[in-house]
TORTIGU-109634 format. One line per 2 residues: number of its first residue (from 0); their letters; for each residue y, z, x of N, C-alpha, C. Coordinates in Angstrom, 3 decimals. Layout:
NUM = A = Y Z X Y Z X Y Z X | ... $
***
This chain:
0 = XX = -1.169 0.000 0.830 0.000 0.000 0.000 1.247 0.000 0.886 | 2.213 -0.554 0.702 3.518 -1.259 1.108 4.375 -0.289 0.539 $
2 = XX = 5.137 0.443 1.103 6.609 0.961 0.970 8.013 0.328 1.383 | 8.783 -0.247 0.847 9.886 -1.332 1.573 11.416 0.189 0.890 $
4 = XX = 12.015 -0.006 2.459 13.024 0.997 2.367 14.018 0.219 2.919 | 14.893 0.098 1.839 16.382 -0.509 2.295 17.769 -0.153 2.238 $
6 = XX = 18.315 -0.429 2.786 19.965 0.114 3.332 20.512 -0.125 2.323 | 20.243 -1.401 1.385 21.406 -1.479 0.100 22.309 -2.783 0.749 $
8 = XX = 22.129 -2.916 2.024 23.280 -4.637 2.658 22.825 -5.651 2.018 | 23.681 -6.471 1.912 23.596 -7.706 1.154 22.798 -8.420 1.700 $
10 = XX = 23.041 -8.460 3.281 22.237 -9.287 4.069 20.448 -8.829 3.886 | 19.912 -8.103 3.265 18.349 -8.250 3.104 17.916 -9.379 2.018 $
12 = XX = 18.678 -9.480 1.404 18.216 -10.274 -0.373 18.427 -11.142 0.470 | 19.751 -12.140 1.031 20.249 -13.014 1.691 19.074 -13.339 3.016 $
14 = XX = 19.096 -12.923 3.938 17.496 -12.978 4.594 16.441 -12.603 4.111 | 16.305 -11.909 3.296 15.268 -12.176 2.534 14.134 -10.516 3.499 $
16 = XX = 14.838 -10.149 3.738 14.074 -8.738 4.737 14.122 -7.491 4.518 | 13.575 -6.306 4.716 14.020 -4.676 4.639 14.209 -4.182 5.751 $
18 = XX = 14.966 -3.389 5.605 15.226 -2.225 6.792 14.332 -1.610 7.812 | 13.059 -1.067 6.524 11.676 -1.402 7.529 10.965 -0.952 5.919 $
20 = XX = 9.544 -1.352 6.592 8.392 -1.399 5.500 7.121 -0.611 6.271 | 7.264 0.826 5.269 5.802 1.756 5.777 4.366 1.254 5.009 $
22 = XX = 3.359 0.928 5.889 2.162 0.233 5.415 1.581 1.125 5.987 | 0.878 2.285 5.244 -0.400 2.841 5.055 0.447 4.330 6.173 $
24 = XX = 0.270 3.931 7.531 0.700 5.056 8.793 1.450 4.358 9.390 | 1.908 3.061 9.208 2.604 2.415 10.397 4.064 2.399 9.265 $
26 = XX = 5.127 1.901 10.620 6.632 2.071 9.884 6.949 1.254 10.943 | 7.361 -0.200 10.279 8.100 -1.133 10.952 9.835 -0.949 10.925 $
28 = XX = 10.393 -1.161 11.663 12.246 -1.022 11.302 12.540 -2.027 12.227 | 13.018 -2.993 11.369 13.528 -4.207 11.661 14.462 -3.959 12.715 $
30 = XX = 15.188 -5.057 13.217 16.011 -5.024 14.435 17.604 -4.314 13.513 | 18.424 -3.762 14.689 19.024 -2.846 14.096 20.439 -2.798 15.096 $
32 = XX = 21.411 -2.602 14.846 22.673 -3.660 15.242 23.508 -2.059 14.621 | 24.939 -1.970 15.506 25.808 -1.307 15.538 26.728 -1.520 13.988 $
34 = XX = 26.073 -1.283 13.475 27.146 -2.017 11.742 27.241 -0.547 10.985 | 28.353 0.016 10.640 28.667 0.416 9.147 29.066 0.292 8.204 $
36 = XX = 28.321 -0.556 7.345 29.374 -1.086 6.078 30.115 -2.377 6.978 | 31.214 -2.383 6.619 31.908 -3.918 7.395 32.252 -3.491 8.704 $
38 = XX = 32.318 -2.459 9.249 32.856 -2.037 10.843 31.718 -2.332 11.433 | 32.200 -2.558 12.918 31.730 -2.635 13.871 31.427 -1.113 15.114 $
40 = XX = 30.449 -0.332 15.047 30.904 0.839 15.634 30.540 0.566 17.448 | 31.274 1.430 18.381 31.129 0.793 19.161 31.803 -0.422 20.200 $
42 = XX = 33.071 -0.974 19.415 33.096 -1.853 20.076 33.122 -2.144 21.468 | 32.490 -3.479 21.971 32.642 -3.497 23.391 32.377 -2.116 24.278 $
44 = XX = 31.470 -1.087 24.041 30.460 0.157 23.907 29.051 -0.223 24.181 | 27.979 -1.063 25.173 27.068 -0.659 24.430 26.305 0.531 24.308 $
46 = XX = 26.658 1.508 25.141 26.050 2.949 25.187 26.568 3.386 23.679 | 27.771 3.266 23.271 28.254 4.153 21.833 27.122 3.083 20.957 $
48 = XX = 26.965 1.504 21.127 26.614 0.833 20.014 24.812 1.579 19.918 | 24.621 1.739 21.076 22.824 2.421 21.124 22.379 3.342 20.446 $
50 = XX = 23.313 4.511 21.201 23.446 5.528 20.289 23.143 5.745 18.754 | 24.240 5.027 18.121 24.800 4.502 17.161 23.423 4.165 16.425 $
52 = XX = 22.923 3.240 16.976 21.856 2.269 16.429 20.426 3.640 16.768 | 20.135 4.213 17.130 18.797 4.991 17.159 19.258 6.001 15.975 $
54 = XX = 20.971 6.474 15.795 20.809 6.889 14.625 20.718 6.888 13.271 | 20.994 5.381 13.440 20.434 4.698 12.337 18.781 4.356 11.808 $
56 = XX = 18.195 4.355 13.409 16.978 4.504 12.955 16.361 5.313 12.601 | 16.983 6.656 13.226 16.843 8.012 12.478 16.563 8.380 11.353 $
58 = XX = 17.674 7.948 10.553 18.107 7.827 8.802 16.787 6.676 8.290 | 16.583 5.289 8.979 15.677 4.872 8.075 14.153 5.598 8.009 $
60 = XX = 14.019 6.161 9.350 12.379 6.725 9.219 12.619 8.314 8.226 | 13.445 9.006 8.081 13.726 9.820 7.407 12.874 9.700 5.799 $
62 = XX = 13.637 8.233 5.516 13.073 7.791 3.583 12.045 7.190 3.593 | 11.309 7.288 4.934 10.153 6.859 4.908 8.831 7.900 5.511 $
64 = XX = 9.463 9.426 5.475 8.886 10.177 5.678 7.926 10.510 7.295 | 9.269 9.918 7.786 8.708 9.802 9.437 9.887 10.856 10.182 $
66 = XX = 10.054 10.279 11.686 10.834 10.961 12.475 11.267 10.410 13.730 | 12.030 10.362 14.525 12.270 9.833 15.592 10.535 10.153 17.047 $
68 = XX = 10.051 11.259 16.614 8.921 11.913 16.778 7.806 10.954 17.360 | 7.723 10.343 15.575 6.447 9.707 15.181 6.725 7.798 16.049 $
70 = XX = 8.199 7.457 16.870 8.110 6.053 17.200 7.388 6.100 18.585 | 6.293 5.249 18.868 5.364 4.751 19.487 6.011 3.712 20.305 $
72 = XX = 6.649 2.436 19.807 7.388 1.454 21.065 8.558 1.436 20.118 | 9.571 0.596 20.552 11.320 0.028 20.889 11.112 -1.333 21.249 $
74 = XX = 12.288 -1.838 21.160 12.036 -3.068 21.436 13.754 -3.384 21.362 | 14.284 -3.558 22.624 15.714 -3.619 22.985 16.150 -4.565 23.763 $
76 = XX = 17.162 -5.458 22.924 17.813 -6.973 22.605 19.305 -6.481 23.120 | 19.731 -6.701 24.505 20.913 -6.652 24.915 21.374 -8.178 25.165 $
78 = XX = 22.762 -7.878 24.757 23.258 -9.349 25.409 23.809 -9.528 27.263 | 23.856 -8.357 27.772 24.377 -8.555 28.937 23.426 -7.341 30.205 $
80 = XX = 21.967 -8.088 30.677 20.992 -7.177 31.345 21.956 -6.008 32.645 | 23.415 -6.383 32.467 23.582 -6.317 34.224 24.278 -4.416 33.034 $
82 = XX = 24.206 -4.191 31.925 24.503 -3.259 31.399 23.010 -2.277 31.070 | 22.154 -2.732 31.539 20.827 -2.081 31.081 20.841 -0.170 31.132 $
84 = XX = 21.499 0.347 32.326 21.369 1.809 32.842 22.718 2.449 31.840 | 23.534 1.718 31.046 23.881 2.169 29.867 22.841 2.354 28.404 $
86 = XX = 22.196 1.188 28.551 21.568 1.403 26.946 20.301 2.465 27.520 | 19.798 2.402 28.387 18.825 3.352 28.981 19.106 4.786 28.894 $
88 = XX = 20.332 5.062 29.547 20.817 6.588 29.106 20.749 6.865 28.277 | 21.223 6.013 26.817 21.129 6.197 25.496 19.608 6.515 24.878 $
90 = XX = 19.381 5.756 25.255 17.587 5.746 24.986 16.783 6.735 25.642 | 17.271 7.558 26.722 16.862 8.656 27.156 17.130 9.725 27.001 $
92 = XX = 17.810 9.616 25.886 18.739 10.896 25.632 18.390 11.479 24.050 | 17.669 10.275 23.626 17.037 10.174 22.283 15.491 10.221 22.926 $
94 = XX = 14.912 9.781 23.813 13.440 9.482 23.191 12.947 10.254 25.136 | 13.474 10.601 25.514 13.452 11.529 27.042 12.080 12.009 27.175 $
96 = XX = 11.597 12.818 25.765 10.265 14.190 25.775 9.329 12.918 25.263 | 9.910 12.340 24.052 8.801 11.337 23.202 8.136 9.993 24.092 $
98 = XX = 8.705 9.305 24.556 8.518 8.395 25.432 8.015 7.073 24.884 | 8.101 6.446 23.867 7.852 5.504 23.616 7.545 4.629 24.284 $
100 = XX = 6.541 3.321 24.350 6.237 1.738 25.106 7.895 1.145 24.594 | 8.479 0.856 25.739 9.101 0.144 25.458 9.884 -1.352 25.950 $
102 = XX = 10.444 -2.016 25.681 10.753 -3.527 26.427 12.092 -3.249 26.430 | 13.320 -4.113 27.001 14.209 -4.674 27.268 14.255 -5.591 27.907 $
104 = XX = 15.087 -6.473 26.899 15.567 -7.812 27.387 16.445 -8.750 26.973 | 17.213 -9.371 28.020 17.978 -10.013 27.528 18.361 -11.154 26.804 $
106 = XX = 19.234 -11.041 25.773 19.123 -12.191 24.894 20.601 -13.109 25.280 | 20.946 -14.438 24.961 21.874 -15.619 24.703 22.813 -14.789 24.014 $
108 = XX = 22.400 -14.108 22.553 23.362 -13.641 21.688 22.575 -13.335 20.291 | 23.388 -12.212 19.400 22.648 -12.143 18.093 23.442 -11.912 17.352 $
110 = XX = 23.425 -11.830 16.066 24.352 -12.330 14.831 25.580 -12.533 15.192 | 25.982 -11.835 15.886 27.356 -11.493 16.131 27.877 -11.365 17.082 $
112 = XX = 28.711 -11.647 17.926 29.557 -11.746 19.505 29.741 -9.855 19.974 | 30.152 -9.491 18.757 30.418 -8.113 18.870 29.631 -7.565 19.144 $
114 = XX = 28.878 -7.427 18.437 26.838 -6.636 18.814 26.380 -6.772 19.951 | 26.673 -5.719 20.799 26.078 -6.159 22.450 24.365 -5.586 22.479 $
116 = XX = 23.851 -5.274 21.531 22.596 -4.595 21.425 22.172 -4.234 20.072 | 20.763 -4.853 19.984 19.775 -4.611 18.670 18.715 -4.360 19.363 $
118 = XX = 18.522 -2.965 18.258 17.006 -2.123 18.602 15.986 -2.115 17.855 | 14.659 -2.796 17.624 13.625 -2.602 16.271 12.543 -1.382 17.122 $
120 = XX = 12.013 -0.594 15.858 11.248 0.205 16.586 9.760 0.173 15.539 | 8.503 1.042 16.294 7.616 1.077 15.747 7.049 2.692 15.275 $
122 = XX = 6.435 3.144 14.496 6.200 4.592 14.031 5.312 4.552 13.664 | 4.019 5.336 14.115 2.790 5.887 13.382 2.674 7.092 13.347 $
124 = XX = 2.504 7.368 11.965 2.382 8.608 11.318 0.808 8.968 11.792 | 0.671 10.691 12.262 -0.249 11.791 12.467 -0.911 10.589 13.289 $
126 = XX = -0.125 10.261 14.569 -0.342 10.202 15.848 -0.699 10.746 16.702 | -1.977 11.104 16.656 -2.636 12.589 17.380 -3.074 11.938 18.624 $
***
């Protein structure tokens, strides 16, 4: 059974996607971008935009009855690699004890010029 948990943005109906979708123990959370509402948080930040963005992932595993705890890998989409030991601090500062599998790498660009970094993550519940 499929649980789909969404933010309420226009852009899911419009792409056609959720925020993330809990199937059975697993909790997918789509890629995940410095946005509140129409702001941009962060700008030209990507340590504030990281931040920013794991606490957002925070909030989605929350309504899906998870935890920052329960994420297993990351998966981190910078636009500029020569900034990596910024989004890293960020990411170590959140996931330091937990330790997730995780990637970084650099991308051309994603939705937006502004967005210097999108994070999707993975969560399995009673991960023993």
């Amino acid at each position: 059974m499929k649980k789909y948990i969404s933010s309420g943005t226009e852009w899911e109906n419009i792409v056609g996607y959720s925020r993330a979708v809990r199937a059975g123990n697993v909790i997918e959370v789509s890629g995940t971008v410095a946005s509140d509402g129409n702001n941009i948080v962060g700008k030209n930040d990507v340590y504030l935009q990281t931040k920013f963005i794991l606490k957002k992932i925070e909030s989605v595993l929350s309504k899906a009855d998870a935890s920052l705890n329960d994420i297993v890998r990351t998966r981190i989409y910078v636009r500029d690699i020569s900034k990596w030991s910024e989004v890293a601090k960020a990411h170590q500062e959140v996931f330091g004890k937990i330790k997730p599998a995780s990637t970084m790498v650099e991308v051309s660009s994603l939705i937006s010029a502004e967005y210097l970094v999108e994070i999707e993550a993975t969560a399995i519940l009673n991960n023993q």
